[in-house]
N, C-alpha and C positions, 0 to 999 in steps of 0.2 A: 060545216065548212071544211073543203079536203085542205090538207096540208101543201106546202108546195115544198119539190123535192129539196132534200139537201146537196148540194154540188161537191164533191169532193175537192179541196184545194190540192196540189200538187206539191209534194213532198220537196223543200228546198234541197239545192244542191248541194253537198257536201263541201266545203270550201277546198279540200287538197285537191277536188276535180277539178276546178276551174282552171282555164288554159293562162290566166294571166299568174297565179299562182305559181304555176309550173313553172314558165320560165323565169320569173324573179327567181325561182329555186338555182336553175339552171345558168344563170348570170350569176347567182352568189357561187357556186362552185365553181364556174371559170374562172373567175376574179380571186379566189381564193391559188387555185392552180397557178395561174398567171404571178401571182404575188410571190407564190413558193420557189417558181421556176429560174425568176429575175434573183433572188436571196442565194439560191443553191448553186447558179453560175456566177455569182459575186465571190464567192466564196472559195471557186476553183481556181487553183493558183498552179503556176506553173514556175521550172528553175530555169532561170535565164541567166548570161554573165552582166554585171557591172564592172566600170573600169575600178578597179585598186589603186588607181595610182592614174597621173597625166599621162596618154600612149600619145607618142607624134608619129605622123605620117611617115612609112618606110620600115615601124623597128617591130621587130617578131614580136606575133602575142603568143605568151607563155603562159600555166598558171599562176606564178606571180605576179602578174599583171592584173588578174581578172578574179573574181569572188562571186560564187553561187545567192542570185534571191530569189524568193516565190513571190514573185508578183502574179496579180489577176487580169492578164491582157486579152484575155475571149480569142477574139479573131485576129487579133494584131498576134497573137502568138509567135506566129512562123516568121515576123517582121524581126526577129531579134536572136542573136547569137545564144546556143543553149550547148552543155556538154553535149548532147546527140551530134551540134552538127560543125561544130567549131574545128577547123581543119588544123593538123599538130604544124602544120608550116605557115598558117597563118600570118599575113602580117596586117599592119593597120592601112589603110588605102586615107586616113585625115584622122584630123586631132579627135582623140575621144577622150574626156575630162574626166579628174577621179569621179566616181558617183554615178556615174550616167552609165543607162544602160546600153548594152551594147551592139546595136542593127547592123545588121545582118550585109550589109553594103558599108559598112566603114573596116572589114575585112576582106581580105581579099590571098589570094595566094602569090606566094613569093617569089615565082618565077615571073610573075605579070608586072611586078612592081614596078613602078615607073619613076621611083625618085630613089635616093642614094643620101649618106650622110657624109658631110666632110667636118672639116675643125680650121676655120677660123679665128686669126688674133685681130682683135676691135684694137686701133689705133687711137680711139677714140673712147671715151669712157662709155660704160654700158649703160643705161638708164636701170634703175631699181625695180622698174616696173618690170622689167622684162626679165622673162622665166619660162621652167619649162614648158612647153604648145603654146607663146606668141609666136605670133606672125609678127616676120620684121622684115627688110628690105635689108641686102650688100650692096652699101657704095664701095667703089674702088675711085682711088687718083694714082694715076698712072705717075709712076717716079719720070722726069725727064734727068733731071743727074741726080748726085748725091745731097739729099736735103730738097730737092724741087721737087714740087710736084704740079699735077696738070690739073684743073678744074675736077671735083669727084663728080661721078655718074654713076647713076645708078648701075650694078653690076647683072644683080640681080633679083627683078623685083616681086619674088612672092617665097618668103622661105620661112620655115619653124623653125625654132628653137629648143633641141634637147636638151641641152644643159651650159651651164653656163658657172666658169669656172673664175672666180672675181681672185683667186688668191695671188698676191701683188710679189709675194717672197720667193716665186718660183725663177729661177733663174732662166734668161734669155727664154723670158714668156714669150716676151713683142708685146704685150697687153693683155686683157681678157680677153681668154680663150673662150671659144661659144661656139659649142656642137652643132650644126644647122642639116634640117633635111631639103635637098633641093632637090628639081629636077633632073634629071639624068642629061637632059639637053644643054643644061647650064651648067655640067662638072667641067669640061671641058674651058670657056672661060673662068671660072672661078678658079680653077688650078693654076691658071696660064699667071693668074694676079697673083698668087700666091709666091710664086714662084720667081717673079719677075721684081719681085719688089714694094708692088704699089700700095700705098694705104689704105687698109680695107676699114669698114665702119659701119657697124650694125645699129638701124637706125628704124624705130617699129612705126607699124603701120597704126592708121587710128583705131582704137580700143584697147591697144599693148596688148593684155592678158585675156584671151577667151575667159 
């Protein structure tokens, strides 16, 4: 009886051959990169200014205003005020709070500035709320004689508060005195009430204190 041949089996395939092998390899090493990449730009920090202190609208930013941080802003980077690009005549273009960092459009240069500060006396008591960067509103009432005055109106309705001076012992105050940044359009009235007599009255808008 002849033998019947033996068939050779074919030598299994090595497993590192196989294609599905491979790319699991190849997804483990992107995923690993990927993972590296997002950690190592987390990590890169850059120095930006924050505000030192409450700046209002109109007054020069100096270094003492401002204090170097490395935050990690990726792409927003350039959105924010850095020693590279912070101009020495700078000034604020709105209120920017101590603490907060400083974009790049809340500075501006000071030949452009479009608001001014004057020194008003509040006839009227000041509220406690109010401090440096609220927004408050100047009423005037216009004197008609001595002791009379006309209905108050609003004088001028959008203004910040630099400072605000409550000391009662100063002689021929008129009241508390309160630094206010306005518009340049509105000096021209607000001077005229100063000047004229009327009782002025610092009266804030809703939220008092950013």
């Amino acid at each position: 009886m002849s033998e019947l041949p033996v068939t050779a089996r074919p030598r299994p395939r090595a497993f590192w051959a196989d294609v599905r092998f491979l790319l699991g390899i190849a997804l483990v090493v992107v995923s690993v990169a990927g993972v590296w990449f997002v950690v190592a730009a987390a990590r890169q920090t850059a120095p930006v200014f924050a505000a030192a202190r409450t700046i209002t609208p109109g007054q020069a930013v100096d270094a003492d205003d401002l204090r170097v941080v490395e935050v990690a802003l990726g792409q927003l980077e350039e959105s924010y005020a850095s020693p590279a690009t912070l101009r020495p005549d700078a000034v604020a273009t709105r209120t920017i709070t101590a603490g907060e960092l400083v974009p790049q459009d809340a500075v501006g240069d000071a030949a452009r500035a479009r608001s001014t500060t004057i020194v008003v006396h509040s006839a009227t008591a000041v509220p406690a709320a109010v401090a440096a960067g609220s927004d408050v509103e100047l009423w005037a009432a216009p004197q008609r004689e001595r002791g009379v005055y006309e209905t108050p109106r609003i004088l001028v309705p959008s203004a910040t508060v630099v400072s605000v001076d409550r000391d009662e012992t100063m002689m021929g105050s008129g009241g508390t005195a309160v630094e206010l940044v306005i518009a340049r359009a509105d000096v021209a009235a607000a001077l005229a009430a100063v000047t004229d007599g009327s009782s002025l009255s610092i009266v804030p808008t809703s939220g008092g204190t950013p």
